[in-house]
C-alpha positions as CSV (number, residue, x, y, z in Angstrom):
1,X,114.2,112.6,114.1
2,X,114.1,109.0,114.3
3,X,110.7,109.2,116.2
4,X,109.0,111.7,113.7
5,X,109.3,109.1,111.1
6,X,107.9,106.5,112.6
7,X,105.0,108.4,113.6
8,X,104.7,110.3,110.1
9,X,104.8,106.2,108.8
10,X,102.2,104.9,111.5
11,X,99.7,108.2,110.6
12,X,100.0,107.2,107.0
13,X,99.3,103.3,107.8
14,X,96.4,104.7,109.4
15,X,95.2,106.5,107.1
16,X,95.7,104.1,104.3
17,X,93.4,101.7,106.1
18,X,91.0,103.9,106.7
19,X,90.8,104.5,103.0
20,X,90.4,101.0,102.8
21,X,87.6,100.5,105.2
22,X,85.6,103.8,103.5
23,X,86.2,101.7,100.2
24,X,85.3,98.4,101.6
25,X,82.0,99.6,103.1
26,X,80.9,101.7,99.8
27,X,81.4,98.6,97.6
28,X,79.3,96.6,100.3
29,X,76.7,99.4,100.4
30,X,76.6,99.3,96.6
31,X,75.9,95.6,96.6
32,X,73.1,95.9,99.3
33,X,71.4,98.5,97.1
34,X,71.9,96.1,93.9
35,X,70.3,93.3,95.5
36,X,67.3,95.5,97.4
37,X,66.9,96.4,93.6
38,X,66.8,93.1,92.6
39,X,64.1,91.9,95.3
40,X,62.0,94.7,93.8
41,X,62.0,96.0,97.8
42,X,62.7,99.6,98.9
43,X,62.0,99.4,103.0
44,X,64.6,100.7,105.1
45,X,64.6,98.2,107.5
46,X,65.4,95.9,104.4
47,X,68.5,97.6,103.4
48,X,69.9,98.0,107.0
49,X,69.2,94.2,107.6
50,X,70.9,93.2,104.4
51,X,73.8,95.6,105.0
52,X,74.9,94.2,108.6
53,X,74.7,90.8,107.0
54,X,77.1,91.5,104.2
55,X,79.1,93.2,106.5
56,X,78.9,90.5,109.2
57,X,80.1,87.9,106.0
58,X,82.9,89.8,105.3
């Protein structure tokens, strides 16, 4: 039974982080599309660029 918890903990420990991460890259994508706004700039290339650098940052 023992074993059962601790994998029932470590699924939920994974799962929590993943929630995490989702969150984490949503608020990053959301300030990638505030500041392609803000440059007045709407290329793709742009966004992606911008995006990996503000992920690369954090």
């Amino acid at each position: 039974m023992e074993y059962l918890e601790v994998y029932c903990r470590k699924v939920d420990d994974a799962n929590q982080t993943r929630v995490k991460q989702q969150q984490s890259v949503a608020t990053k994508e959301a300030e990638v599309d505030m500041l392609v706004a803000t440059l007045g700039e709407h290329k793709l290339y742009l966004k992606v660029c911008m995006l990996i650098i503000v992920m690369m940052i954090h």
